[in-house]
Backbone as JSON Lines, residues from 0, in Angstrom:
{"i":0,"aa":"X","n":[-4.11,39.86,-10.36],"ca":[-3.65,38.53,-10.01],"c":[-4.11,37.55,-11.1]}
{"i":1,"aa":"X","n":[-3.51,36.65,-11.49],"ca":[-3.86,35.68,-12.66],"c":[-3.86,34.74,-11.85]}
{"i":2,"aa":"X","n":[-4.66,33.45,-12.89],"ca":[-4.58,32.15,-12.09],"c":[-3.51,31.16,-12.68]}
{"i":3,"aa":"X","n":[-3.0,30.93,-12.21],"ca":[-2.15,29.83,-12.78],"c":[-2.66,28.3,-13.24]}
{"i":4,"aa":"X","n":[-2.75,28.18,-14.56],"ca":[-3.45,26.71,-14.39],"c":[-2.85,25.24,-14.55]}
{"i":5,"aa":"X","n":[-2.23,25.65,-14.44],"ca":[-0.69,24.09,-13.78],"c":[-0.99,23.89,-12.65]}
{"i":6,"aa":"X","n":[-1.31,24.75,-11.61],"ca":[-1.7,24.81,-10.3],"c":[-2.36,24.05,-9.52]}
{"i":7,"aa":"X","n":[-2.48,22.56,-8.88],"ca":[-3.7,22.11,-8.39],"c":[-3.56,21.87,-6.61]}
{"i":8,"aa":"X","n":[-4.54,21.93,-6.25],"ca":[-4.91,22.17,-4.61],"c":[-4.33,20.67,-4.07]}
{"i":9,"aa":"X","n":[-3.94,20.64,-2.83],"ca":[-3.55,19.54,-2.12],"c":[-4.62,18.45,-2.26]}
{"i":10,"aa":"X","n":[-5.64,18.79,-1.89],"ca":[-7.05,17.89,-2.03],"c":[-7.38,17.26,-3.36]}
{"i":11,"aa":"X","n":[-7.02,17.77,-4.37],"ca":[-7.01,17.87,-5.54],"c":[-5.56,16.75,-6.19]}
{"i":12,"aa":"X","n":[-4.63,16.71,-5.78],"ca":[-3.48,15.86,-6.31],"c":[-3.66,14.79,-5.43]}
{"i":13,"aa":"X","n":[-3.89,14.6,-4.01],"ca":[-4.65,13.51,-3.68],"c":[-5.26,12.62,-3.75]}
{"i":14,"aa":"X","n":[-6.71,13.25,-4.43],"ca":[-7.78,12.6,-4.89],"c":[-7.38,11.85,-6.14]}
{"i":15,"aa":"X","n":[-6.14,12.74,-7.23],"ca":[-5.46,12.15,-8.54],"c":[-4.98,11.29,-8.4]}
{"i":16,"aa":"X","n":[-3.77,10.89,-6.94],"ca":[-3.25,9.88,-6.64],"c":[-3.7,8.7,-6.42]}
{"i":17,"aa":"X","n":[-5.1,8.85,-5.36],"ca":[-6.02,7.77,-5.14],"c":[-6.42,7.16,-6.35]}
{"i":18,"aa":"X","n":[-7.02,7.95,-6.97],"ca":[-7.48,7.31,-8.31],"c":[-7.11,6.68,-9.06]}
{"i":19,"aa":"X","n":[-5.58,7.09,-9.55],"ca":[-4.56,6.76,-10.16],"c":[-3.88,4.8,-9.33]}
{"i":20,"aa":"X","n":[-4.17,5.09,-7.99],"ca":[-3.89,3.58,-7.53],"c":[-5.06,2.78,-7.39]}
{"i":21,"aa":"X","n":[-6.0,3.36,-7.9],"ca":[-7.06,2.55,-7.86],"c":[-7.26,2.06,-6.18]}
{"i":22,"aa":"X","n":[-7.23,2.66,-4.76],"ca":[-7.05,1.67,-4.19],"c":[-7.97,3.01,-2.38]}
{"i":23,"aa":"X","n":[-8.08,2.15,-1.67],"ca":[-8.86,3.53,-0.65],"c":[-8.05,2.61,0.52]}
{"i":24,"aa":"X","n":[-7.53,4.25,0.99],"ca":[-6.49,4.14,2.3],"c":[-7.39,3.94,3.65]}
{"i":25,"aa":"X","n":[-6.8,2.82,4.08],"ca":[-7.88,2.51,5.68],"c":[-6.11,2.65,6.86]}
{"i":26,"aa":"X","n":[-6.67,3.01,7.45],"ca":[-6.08,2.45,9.15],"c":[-6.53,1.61,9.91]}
{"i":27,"aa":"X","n":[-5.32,1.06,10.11],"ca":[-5.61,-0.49,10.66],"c":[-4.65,-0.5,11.76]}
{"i":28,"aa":"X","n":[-4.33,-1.07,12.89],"ca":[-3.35,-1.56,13.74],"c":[-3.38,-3.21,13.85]}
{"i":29,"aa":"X","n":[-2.77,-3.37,13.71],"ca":[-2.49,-4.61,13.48],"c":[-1.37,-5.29,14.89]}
{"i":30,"aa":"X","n":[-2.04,-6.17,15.55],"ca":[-0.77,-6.27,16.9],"c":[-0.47,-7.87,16.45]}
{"i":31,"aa":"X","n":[0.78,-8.25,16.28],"ca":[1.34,-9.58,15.86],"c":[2.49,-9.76,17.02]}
{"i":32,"aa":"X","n":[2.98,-10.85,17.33],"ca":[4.35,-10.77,17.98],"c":[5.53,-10.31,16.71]}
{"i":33,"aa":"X","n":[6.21,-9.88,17.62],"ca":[7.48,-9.37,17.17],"c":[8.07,-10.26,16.35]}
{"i":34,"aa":"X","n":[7.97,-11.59,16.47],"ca":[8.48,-12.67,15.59],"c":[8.18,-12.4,14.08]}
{"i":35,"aa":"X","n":[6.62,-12.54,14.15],"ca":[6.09,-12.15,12.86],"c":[6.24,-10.68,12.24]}
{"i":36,"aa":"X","n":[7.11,-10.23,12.28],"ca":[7.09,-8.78,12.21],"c":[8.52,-8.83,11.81]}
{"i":37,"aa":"X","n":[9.67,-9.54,12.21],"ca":[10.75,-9.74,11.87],"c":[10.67,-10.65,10.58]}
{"i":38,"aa":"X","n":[9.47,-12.11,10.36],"ca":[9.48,-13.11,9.08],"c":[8.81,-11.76,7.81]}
{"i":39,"aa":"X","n":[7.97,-10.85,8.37],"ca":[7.51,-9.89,6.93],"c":[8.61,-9.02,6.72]}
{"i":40,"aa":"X","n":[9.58,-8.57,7.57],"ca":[10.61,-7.94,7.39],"c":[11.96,-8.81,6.16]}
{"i":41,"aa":"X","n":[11.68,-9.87,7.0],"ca":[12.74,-10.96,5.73],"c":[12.47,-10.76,4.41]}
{"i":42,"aa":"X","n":[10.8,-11.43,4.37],"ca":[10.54,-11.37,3.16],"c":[10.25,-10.13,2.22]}
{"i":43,"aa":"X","n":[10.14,-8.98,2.97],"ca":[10.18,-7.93,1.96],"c":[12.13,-7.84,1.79]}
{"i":44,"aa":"X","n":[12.72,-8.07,2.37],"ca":[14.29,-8.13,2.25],"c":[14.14,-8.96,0.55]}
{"i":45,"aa":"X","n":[13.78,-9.89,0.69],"ca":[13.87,-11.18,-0.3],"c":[13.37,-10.74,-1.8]}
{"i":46,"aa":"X","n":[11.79,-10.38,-1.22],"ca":[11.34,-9.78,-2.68],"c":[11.98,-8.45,-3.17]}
{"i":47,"aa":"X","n":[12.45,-8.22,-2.02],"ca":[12.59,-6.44,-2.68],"c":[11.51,-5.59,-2.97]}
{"i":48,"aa":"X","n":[10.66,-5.2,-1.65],"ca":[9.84,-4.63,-1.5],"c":[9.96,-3.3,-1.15]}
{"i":49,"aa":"X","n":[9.47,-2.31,-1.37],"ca":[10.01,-0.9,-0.71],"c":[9.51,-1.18,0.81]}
{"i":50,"aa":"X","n":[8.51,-2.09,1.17],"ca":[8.0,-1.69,2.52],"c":[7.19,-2.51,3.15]}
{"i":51,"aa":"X","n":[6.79,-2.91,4.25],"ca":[6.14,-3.77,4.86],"c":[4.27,-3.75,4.19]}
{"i":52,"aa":"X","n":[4.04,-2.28,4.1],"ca":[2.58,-2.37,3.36],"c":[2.5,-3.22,2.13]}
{"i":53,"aa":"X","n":[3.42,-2.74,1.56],"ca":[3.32,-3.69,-0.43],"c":[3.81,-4.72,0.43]}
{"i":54,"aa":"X","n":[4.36,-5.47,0.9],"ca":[4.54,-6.75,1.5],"c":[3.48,-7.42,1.98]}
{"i":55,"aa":"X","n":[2.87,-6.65,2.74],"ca":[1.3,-7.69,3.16],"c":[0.63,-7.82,1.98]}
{"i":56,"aa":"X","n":[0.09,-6.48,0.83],"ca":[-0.35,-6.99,0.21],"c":[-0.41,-7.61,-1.01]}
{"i":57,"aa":"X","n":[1.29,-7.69,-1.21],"ca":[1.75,-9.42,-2.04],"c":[1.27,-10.4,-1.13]}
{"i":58,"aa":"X","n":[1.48,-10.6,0.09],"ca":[1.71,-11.69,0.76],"c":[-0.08,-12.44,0.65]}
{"i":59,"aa":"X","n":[-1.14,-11.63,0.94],"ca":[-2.32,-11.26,0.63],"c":[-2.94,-11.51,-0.68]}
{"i":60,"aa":"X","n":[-2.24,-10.96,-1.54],"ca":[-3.33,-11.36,-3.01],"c":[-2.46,-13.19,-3.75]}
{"i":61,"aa":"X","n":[-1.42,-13.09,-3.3],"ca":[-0.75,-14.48,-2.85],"c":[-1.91,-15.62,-2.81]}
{"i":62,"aa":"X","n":[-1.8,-15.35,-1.51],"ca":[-2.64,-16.09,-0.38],"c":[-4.16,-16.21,-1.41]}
{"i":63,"aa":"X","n":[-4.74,-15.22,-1.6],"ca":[-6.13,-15.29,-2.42],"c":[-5.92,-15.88,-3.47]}
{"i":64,"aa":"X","n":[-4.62,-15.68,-4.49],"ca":[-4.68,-16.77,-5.37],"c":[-4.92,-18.08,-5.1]}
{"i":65,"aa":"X","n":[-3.54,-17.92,-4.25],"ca":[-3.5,-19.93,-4.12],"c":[-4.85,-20.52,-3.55]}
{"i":66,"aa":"X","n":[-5.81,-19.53,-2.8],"ca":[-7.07,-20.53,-1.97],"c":[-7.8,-19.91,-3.55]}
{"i":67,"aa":"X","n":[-8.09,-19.73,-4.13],"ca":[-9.09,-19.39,-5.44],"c":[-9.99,-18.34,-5.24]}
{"i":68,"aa":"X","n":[-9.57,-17.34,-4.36],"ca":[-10.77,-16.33,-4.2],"c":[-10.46,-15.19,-5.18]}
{"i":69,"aa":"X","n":[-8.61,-14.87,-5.35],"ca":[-8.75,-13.88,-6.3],"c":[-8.61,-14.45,-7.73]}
């Protein structure tokens, strides 16, 4: 049997990915009314977002600009 070394383990392209986004995956639930859930839906319509996650966190590092924290 040989090893193939192109080959890398699930755990392993994972960990590449993480790294690669620089960024650590949390779970969160988040309960909003439905209203607000339809205005982040708009605005990822608007920006052209793939998705409600990259939408919060435009909407988010946004927000930190304009108050001066980021």
């Amino acid at each position: 049997m040989t090893l193939d070394p192109d080959y890398v383990t699930k755990a392993e392209r994972e960990r590449r990915q993480q790294t690669a986004q620089k960024e650590t995956k949390v779970a969160k639930t988040i309960s909003i009314p439905i209203s607000y859930w339809a205005l982040l839906d708009q605005v990822k319509n608007k920006l052209g977002k793939k998705n409600v996650n990259e939408t919060l966190m435009y909407c988010i590092k946004e927000i930190g600009i304009g108050e001066g924290i980021e």
